[in-house]
C-alpha positions as CSV (number, residue, x, y, z in Angstrom):
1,X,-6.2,26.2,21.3
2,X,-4.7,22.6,21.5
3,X,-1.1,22.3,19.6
4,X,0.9,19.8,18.3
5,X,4.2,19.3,17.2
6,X,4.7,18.9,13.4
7,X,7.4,18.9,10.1
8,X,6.0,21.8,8.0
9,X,7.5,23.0,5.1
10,X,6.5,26.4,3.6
11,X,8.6,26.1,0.2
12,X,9.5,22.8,-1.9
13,X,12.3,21.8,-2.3
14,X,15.8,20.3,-0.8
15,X,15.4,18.4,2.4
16,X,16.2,22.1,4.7
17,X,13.0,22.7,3.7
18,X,11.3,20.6,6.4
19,X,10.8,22.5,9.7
20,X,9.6,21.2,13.1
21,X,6.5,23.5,14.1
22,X,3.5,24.1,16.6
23,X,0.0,23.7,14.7
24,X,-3.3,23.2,15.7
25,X,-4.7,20.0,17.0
26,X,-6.7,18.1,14.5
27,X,-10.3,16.9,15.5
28,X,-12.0,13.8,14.1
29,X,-15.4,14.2,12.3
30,X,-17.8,11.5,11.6
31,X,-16.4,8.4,10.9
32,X,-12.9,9.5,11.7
33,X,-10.6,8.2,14.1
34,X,-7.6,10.3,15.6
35,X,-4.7,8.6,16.3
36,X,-1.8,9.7,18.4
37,X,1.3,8.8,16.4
38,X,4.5,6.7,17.9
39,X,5.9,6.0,14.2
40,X,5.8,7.2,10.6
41,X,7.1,6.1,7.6
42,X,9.2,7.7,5.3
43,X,9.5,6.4,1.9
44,X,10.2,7.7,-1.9
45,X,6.7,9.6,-2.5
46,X,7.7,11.9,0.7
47,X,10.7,13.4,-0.7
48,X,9.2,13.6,-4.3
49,X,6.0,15.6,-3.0
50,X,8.9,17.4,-0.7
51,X,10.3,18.5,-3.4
52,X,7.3,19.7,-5.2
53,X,5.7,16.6,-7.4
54,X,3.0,13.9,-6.9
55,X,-0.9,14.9,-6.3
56,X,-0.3,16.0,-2.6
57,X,2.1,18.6,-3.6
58,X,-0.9,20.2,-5.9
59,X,-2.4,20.8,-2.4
60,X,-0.1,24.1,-2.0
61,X,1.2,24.9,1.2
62,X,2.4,24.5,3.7
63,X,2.6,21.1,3.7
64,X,3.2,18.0,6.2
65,X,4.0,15.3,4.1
66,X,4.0,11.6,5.2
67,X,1.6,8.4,5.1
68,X,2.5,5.8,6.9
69,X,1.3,5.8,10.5
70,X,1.5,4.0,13.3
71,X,-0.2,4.2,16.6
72,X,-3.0,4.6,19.5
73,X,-6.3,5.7,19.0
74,X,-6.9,9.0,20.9
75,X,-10.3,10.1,20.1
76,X,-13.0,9.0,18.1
77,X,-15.9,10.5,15.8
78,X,-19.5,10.0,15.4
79,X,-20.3,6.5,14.0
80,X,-17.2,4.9,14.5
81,X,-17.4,1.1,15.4
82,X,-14.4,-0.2,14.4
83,X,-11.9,1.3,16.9
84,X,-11.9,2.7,20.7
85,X,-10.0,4.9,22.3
86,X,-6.6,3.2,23.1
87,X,-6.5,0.6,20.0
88,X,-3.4,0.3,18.6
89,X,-3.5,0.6,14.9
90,X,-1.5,1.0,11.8
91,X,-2.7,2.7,8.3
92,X,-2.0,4.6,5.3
93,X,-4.8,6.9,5.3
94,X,-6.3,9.4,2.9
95,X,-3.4,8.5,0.3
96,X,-2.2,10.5,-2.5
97,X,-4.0,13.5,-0.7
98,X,-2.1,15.0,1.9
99,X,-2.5,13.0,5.8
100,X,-0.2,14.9,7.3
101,X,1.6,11.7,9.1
102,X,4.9,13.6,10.1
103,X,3.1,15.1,13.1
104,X,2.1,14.0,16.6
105,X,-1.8,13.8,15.9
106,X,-3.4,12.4,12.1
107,X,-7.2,12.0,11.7
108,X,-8.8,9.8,9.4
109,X,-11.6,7.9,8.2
110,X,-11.8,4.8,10.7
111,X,-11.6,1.8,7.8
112,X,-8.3,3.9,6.2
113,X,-6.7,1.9,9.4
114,X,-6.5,-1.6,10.7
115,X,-5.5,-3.1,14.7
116,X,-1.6,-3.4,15.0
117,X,-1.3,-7.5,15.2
118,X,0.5,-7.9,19.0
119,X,3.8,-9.2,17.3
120,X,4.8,-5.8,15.4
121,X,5.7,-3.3,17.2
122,X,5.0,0.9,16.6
123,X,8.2,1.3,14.7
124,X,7.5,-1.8,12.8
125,X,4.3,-1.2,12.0
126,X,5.0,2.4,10.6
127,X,7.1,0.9,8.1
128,X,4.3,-1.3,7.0
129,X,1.1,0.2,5.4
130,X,2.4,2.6,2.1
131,X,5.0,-0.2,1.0
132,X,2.8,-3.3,2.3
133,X,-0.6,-2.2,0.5
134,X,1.7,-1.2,-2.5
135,X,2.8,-5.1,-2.6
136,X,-0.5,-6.9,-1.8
137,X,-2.5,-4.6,-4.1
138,X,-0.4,-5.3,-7.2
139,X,0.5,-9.0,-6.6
140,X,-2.6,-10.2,-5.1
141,X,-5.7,-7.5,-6.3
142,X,-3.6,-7.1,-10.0
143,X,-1.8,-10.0,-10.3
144,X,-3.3,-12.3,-8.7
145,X,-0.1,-14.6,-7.8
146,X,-1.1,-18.2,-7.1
147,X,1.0,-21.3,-6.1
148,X,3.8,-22.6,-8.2
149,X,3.7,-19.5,-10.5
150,X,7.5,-17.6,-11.1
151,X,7.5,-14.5,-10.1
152,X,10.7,-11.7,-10.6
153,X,10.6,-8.5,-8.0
154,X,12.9,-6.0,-9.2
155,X,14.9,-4.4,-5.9
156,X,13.9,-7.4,-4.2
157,X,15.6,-5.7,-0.7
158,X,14.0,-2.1,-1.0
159,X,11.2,-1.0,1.1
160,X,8.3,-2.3,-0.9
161,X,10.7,-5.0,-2.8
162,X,11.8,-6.6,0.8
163,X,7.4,-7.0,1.4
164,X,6.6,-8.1,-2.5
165,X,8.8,-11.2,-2.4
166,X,7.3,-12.6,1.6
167,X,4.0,-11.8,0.3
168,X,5.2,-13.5,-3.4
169,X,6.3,-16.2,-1.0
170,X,3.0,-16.6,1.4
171,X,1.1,-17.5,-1.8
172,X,3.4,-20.4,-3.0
173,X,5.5,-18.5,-5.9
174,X,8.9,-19.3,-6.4
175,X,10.9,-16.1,-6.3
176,X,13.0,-14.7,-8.1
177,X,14.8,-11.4,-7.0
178,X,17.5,-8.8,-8.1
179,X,20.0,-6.9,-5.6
180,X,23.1,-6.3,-5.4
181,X,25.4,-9.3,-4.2
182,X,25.8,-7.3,-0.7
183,X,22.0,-7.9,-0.2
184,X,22.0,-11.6,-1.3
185,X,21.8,-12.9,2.4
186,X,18.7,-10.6,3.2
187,X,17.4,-12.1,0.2
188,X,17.8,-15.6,1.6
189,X,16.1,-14.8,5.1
190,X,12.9,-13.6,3.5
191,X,12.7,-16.6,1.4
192,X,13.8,-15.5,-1.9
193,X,14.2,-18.9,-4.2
194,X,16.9,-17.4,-6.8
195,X,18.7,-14.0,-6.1
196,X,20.0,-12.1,-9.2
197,X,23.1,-9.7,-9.0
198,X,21.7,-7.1,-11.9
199,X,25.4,-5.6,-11.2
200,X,27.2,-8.4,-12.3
201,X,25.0,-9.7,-15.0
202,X,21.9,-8.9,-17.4
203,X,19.2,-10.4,-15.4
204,X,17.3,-10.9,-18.7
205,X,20.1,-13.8,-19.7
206,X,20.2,-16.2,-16.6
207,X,16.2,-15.9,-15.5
208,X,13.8,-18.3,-17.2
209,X,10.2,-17.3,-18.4
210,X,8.2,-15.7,-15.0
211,X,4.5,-15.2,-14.6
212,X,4.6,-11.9,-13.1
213,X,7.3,-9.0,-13.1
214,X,6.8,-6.8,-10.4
215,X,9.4,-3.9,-11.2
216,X,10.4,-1.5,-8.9
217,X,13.2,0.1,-10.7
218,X,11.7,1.7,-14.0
219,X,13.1,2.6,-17.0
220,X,15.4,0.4,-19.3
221,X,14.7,-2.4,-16.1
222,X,11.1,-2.4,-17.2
223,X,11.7,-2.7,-20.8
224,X,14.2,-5.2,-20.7
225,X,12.0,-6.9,-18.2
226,X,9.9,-8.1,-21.4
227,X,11.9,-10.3,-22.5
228,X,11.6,-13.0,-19.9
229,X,8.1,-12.7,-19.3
230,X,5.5,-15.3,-20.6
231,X,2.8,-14.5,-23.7
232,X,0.4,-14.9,-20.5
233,X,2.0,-13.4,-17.6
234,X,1.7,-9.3,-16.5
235,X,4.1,-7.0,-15.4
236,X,3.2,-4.3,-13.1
237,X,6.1,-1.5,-13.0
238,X,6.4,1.2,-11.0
239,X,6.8,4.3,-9.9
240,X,3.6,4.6,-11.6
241,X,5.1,8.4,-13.5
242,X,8.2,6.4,-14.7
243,X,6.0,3.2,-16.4
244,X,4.5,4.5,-19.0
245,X,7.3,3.4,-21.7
246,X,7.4,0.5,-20.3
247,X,3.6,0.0,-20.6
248,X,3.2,1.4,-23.8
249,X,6.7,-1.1,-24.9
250,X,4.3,-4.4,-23.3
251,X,1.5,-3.1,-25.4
252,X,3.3,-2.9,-28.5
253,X,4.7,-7.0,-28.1
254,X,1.4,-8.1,-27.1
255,X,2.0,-8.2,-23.6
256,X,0.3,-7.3,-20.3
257,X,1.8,-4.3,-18.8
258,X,0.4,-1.4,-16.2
259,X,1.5,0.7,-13.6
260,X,-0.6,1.5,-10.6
261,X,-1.1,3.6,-7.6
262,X,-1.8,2.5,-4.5
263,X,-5.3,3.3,-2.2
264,X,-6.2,3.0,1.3
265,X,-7.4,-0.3,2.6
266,X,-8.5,-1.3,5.6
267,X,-9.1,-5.2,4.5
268,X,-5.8,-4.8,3.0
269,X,-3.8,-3.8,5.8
270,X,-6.1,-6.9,7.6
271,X,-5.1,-9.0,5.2
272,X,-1.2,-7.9,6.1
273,X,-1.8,-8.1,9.7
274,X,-2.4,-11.7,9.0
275,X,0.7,-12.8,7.4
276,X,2.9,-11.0,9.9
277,X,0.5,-12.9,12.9
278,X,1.5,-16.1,11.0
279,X,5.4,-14.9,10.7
280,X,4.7,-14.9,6.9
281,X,5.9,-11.3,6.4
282,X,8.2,-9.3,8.4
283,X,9.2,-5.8,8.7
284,X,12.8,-4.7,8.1
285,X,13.6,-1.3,9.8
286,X,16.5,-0.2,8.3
287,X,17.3,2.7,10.4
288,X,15.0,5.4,12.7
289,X,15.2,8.9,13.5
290,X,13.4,10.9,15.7
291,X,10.3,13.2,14.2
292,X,12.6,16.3,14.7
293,X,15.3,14.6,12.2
294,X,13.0,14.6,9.3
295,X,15.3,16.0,6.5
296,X,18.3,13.7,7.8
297,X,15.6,10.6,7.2
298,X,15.1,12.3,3.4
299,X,18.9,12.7,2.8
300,X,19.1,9.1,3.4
301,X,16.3,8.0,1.8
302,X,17.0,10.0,-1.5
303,X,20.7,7.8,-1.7
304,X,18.6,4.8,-2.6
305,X,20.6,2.3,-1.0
306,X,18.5,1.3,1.7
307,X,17.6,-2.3,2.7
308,X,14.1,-2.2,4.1
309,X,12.3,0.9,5.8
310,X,13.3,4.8,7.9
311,X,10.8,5.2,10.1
312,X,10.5,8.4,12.2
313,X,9.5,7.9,16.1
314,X,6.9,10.3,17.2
């Protein structure tokens, strides 16, 4: 039997849990694609399902967490026609069930992936789909951000806060963005129109009326959020678990409020590979480790200061 090297974890729990193992080598079915993977993503869901929340934990174990993938097609399955062997590609595939990205093989329907535009490379591109799609789907599919509206990301330099404002920016918003003051200058290169330092001052007294909220934070962020957004606009606040208050607060003031959770998307992640063809949106890796490294790339991850995307090499 064919093996592969992948991070395993047979209990939930702290970041020792993950374990670099020998299992069996997927194979595609119909429809499927199997790609050999040169970089994965590693991003907030991972290290809650880690630890034992989220729908993929329900799955039991062990467990190979992960999403975001990028790499080469290596084999294909009956009635595939998007893909050959030796495309490269990018995806988030089969999300919130478990893909099993932190590995050296993933399989997966064909349209849960899209061609890697020639400008982004692997490590790039594995830091793209899971935070990307999370953008695009609420501020274009929910929101539906058009030219000359205002719109305030919350953690405008996080993983999918760094995407949300270039893709905010692509459709003609002006931007408005919070961060600490050390991430002000990021802010500038990816186009943000007016950064907020939510350290030194209640965002909620120096922004003017926005269209859309798209808050990452949660919490008292989300409520407070309410108050500078127009009888018209929407907020969309997530993590989806910690926006219910928040909703149910929106509701209660006659506002538009929801959370959402993200889905594969093949026109989606299109639709992305577009704007970075165009140098509208741009990836910031943050820092990599290799696949072996795993729970280091958690421990980081879990300190919430990071500006853009860990990805793990494959």
């Amino acid at each position: 039997m064919e093996t592969m090297r992948a991070i395993v974890q047979h209990s939930f729990g702290a970041p020792e849990v993950l374990e670099l193992e020998e299992r069996p080598l997927p194979e595609p079915w119909a429809t499927e694609v199997r790609v050999r993977v040169e970089a994965a993503g590693v991003n907030p869901v991972d290290w809650k399902t880690r630890a034992g929340l989220g729908a993929a934990a329900r799955s039991g174990l062990p467990l190979t967490v992960g999403w975001d993938v990028a790499g080469v097609v290596d084999a294909v399955g009956p009635g595939v026609t998007r893909f050959a062997v030796g495309d490269p590609v990018f995806g988030m595939p089969w999300f919130p069930r478990q893909a099993a990205a932190y590995a050296e093989f993933v399989t997966a329907p064909s349209r849960h992936f899209a061609r890697r535009p020639d400008g982004l490379s692997a490590v790039e591109a594995g830091g793209l789909a899971l935070a990307g799609l999370t953008a695009w789907q609420c501020l274009v599919d929910i929101a539906e951000v058009k030219p000359g509206q205002r719109v305030l990301v919350h953690a405008g330099a996080g993983g999918v806060g760094h995407l949300a404002v270039q893709i905010a920016k692509a459709r003609g918003a002006h931007v408005i963005a919070t961060a600490s003051a050390a991430k002000h200058d990021l802010l500038a290169e990816l186009g943000v129109d007016e950064p907020v330092d939510y350290r030194s001052r209640h965002f909620e007294e120096v922004v003017e009326p926005v269209d859309v909220v798209y808050d990452l934070v949660g919490g008292d962020v989300a409520v407070r959020s309410l108050d500078v957004l127009q009888p018209d606009g929407i907020m969309i606040s997530l993590p989806s678990a910690a926006a219910a208050a928040a909703v149910e607060a929106g509701r209660a003031r006659g506002l538009r409020t929801t959370g959402m959770l993200v889905e594969p998307d093949g026109d989606g992640l299109q639709e992305l590979a577009a704007l970075v063809d165009t140098g509208a949106v741009r990836v910031r890796v943050a820092e990599t480790f290799p696949l072996e490294r795993a729970a280091d790339a958690h421990r980081l991850g879990e300190q919430g200061r990071t500006a853009g995307k860990i990805v793990l090499t494959v």
